[in-house]
N, C-alpha and C positions, 0 to 999 in steps of 0.2 A: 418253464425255463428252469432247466438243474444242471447237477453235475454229472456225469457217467464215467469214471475213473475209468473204464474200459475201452472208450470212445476216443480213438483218434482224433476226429475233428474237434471234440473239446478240449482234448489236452494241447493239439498244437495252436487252437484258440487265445490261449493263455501266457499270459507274457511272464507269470515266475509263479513257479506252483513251489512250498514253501514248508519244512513244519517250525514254527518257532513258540516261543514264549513270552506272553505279553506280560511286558515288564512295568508299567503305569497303569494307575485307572484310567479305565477310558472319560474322557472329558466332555462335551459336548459336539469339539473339535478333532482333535488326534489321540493316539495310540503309540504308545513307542511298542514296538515288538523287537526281540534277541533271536535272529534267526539261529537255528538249530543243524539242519540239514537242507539241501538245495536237491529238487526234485527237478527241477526246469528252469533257466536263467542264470546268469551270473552270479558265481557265489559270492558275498562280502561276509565280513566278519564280525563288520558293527552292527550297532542296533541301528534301525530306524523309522521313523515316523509313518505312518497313516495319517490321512487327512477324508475327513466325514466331505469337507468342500470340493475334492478332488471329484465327487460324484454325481451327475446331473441330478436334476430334479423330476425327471420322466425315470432315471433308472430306481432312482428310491420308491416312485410310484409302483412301476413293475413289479417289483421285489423286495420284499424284506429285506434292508442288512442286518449283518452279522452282527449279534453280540456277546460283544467280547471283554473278558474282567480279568484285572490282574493277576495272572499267577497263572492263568489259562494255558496248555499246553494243545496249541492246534494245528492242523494241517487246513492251510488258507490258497486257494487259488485265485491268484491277485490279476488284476486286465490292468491297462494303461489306459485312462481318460485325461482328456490335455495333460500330453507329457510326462504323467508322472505315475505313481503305481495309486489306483483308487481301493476302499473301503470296500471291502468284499461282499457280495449279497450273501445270504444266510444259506442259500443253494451252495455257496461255494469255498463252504467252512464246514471243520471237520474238527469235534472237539475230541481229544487223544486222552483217554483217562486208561487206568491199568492192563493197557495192551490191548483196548477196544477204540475204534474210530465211531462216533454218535454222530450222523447228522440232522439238524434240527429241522430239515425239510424233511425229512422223511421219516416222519415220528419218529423221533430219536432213534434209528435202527440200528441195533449195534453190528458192526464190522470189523473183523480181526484187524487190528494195527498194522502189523505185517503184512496179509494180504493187500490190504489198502494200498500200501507201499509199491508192494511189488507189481501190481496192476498198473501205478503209474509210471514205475521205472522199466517197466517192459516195451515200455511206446518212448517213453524219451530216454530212456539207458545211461541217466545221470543222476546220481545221490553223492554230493558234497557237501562234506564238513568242512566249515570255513574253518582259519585259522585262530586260537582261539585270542589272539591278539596280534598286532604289527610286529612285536618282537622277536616272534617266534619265527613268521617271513624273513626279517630280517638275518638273524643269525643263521637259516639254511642260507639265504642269498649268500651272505659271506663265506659259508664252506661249498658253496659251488664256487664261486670264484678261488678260492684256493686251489680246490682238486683240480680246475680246469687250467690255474698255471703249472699246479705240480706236472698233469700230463700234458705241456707243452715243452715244459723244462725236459722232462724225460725223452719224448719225441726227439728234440732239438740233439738232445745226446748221440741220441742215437745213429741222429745224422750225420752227426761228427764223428763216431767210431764208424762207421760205416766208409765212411772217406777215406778215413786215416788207414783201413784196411785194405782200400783197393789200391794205394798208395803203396803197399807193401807186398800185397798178390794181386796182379791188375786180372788174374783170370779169372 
């Protein structure tokens, strides 16, 4: 059981394929990780948890998880077990050190970062940088909403010169 970043079936497999930076030590229990960029799945822009619990007890048999330590910069392909996003096997983790992708299934083999990348965004055709907090969503929300009264105000004018000229040459 692994991963083949080239392989269709296991990229549409995968419910959020991921690079972030693990932001806590890992505990017994969870992980907070600061996603980075979204290769598959919805992007958010907060950090969020792993849960070791989220993962049966036959899949930890099967496979190795991942291990993963603070400060770690890695490319994680995440599955959903009851509901929620589970603790990734070690097959399905990609540690990202200066511009080489290592995976620990396959004798540390090193992999161009970039390539990496680009193998997986050629099957799902999405790379998303979240936003780097709510505030920054917010303030584009608010000048869409402005631009979008400006060009209704404008429109609306226009409509009225438009009248007020055929009121004066009807032809």
């Amino acid at each position: 059981m692994g991963f083949d970043p080239s392989s269709r079936a296991d990229i549409e497999r995968a419910g959020v394929i991921l690079i972030a930076t693990v932001e806590s030590e890992p505990d017994d229990e969870m992980v907070i990780l600061r996603p980075e960029a979204y290769l598959k799945g919805s992007a958010e822009g907060r950090s969020f948890a792993l849960r070791r619990s989220s993962v049966s007890e036959m899949a930890q048999r099967e496979c190795p998880l991942a291990g993963l330590s603070q400060g770690d910069r890695v490319l994680l392909v995440l599955h959903e077990e009851q509901g929620q996003l589970a603790w990734p096997a070690a097959a399905f983790a990609f540690y990202l050190r200066d511009g080489t992708a290592l995976s620990p299934t396959h004798s540390l083999q090193a992999l161009p970062e970039n390539e990496l990348v680009d193998q997986i965004r050629s099957i799902t055709g999405q790379y998303v940088v979240p936003a780097a907090d709510e505030a920054t969503f917010s303030i584009q929300g608010r000048n869409l909403v402005i631009v979008t009264g400006a060009l209704v105000v404008v429109f609306a004018l226009g409509l009225l010169l438009m009248r007020v000229w055929h009121r004066i040459d009807p032809t």
